[in-house]
Legacy VTK file of the C-alpha trace (Angstrom):
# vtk DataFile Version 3.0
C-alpha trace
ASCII
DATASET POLYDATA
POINTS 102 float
12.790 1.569 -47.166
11.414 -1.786 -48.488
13.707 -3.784 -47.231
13.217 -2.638 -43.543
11.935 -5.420 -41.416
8.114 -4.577 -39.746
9.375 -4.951 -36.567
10.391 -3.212 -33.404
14.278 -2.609 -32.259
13.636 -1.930 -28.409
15.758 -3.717 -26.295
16.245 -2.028 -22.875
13.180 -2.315 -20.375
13.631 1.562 -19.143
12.769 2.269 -23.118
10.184 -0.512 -23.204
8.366 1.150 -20.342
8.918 4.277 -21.225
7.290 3.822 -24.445
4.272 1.439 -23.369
3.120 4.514 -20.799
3.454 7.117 -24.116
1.457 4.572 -25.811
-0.860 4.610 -23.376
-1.289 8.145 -23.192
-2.091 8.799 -26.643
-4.272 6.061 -27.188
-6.189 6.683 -24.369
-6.618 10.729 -25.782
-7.205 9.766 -29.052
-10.829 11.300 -30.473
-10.713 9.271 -33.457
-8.561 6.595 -35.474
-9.061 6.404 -39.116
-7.424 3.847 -41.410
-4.985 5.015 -44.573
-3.980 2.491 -47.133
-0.493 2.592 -45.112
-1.420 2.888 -41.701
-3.340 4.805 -39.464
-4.510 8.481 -38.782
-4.917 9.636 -34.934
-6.992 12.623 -34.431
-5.854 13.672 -30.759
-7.196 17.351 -29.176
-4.413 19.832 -29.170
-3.162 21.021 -25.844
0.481 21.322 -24.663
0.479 17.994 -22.689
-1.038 15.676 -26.013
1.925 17.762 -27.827
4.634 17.108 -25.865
2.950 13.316 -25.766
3.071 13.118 -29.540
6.603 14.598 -29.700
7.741 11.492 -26.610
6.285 8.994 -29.100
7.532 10.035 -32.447
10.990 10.331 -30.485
10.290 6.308 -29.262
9.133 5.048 -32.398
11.647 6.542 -34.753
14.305 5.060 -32.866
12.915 2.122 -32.124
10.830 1.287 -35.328
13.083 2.617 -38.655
10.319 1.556 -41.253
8.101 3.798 -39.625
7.035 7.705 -41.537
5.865 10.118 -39.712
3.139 12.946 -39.554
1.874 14.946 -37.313
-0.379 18.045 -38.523
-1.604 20.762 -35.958
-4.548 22.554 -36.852
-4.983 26.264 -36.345
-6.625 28.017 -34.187
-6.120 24.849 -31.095
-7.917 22.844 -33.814
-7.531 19.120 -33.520
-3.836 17.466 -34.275
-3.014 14.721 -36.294
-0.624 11.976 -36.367
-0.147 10.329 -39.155
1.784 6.131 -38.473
2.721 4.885 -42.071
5.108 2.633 -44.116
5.669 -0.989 -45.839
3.135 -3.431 -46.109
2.638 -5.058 -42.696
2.556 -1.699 -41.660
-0.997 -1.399 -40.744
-1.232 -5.037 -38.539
2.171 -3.989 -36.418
0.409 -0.421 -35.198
-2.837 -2.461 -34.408
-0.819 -5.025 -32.412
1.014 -2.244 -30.787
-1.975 0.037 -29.847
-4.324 -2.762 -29.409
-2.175 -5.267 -27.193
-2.592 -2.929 -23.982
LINES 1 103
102 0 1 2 3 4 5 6 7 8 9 10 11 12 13 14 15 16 17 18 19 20 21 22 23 24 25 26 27 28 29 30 31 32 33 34 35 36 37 38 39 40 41 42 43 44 45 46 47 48 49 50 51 52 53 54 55 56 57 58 59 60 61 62 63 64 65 66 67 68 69 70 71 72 73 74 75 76 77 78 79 80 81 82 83 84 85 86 87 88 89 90 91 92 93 94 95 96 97 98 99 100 101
């Protein structure tokens, strides 16, 4: 997994798009972001819609973005969800670009 370049695969504008509106979404729902030594946390409510959303992005990003791990955590009882955005060093500055550049 080390050897994975930090960057992102995306070529065709229909998945470009598709993803930057995703991005949007979630970013824009997001209660709280906290930084992990890998990456980043996203504390998002938890509703059907910011599910689905989550479930769009992790689709996106794991074919577009191979370094990339995954976690999502859903709380019980409609508690808050989590996604958790980690890998390889250079990690952490490719999300911020990504979810700050919009």
């Amino acid at each position: 997994m080390s050897n994975l370049p930090i960057a992102c695969n995306l070529t065709t504008p229909e998945l470009q798009e598709r993803r930057t509106k995703v991005l949007e979404k979630v970013r824009a729902t997001a209660l709280e972001v906290k930084e992990l030594a890998d990456g980043f946390s996203y504390r998002l409510p938890s509703n059907d819609s910011v599910l689905a959303d989550l479930l769009t992005l992790i689709q996106l990003e794991h074919q577009c973005c191979p370094f990339l791990r995954f976690g999502l955590i859903i709380e019980a009882a409609n508690g808050p969800v989590s996604l958790e955005l980690t890998g390889p060093p250079g990690t952490k500055e490719f999300l911020t670009s990504i979810f700050e550049a919009r």
